[in-house]
C-alpha atoms as one frame of an Amber mdcrd trajectory, in Angstrom:
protein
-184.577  93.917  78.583-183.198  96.880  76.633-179.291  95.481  77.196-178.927
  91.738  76.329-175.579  89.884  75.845-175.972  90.180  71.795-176.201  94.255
  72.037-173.320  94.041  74.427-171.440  92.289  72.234-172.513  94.620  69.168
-170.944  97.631  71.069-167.720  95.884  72.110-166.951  94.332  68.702-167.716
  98.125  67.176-166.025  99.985  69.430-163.302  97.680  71.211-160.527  95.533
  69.639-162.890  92.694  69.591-166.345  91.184  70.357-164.907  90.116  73.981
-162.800  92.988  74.620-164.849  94.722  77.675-162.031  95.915  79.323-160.768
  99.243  76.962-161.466 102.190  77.605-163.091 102.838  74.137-165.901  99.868
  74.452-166.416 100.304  78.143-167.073 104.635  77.216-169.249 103.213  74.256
-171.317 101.106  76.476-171.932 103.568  78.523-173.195 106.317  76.164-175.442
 103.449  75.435-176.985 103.159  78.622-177.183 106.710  79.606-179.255 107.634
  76.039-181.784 104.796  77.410-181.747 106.121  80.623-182.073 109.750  79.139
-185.639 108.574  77.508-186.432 106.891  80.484-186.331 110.116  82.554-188.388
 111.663  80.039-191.250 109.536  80.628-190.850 109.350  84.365-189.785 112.772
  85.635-189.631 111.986  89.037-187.795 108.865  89.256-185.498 109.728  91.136
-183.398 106.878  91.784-182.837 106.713  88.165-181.591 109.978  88.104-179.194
 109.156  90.543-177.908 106.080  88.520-177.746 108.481  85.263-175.904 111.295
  87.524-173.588 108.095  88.489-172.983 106.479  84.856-172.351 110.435  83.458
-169.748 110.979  86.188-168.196 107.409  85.092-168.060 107.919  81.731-166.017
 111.796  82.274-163.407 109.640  84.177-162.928 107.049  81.742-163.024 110.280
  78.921-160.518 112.108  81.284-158.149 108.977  81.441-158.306 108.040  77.847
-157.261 111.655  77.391-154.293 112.381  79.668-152.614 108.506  78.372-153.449
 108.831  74.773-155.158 111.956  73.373-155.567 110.467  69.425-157.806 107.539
  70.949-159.633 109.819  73.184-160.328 111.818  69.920-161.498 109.239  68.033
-164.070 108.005  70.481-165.202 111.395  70.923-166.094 111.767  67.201-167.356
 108.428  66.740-169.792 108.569  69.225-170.629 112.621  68.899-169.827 113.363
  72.535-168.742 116.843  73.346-167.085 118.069  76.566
């Protein structure tokens, strides 16, 4: 399995307050950058798989509204995260 409970926890004790914090904004927005890039090289592979195109469609339109929150409530933290994990809008 390409997400296991120790890579989870890698990405929420980089990115969030702590290794159990799954709840900000910052580790949920890390986790899933994570998930789309593996779901990115999936669709490489497998061009019509469409259902996980749908899913990456889904986790990309997730991820803007967690990016769109973070930046109307705190626009420092919603910089941060954006340079940390090289995302551009």
């Amino acid at each position: 399995m390409y997400l296991d409970s120790a890579k989870k926890k890698e990405i929420f004790e980089k990115y969030g307050k702590s290794n159990t914090d799954t709840g900000s904004p910052e580790a949920q927005i890390a986790l899933f950058s994570y998930r789309i890039s593996h779901l990115t090289e999936h669709l490489k592979l497998n061009r019509k798989d469409y259902s996980t195109e749908r899913s990456l469609t889904m986790l990309v339109g997730k991820r803007r509204r967690l990016l769109n929150y973070l930046k109307d409530n705190d626009i420092t933290r919603y910089r941060a995260i954006i340079k940390e994990l090289g995302l551009r809008k």
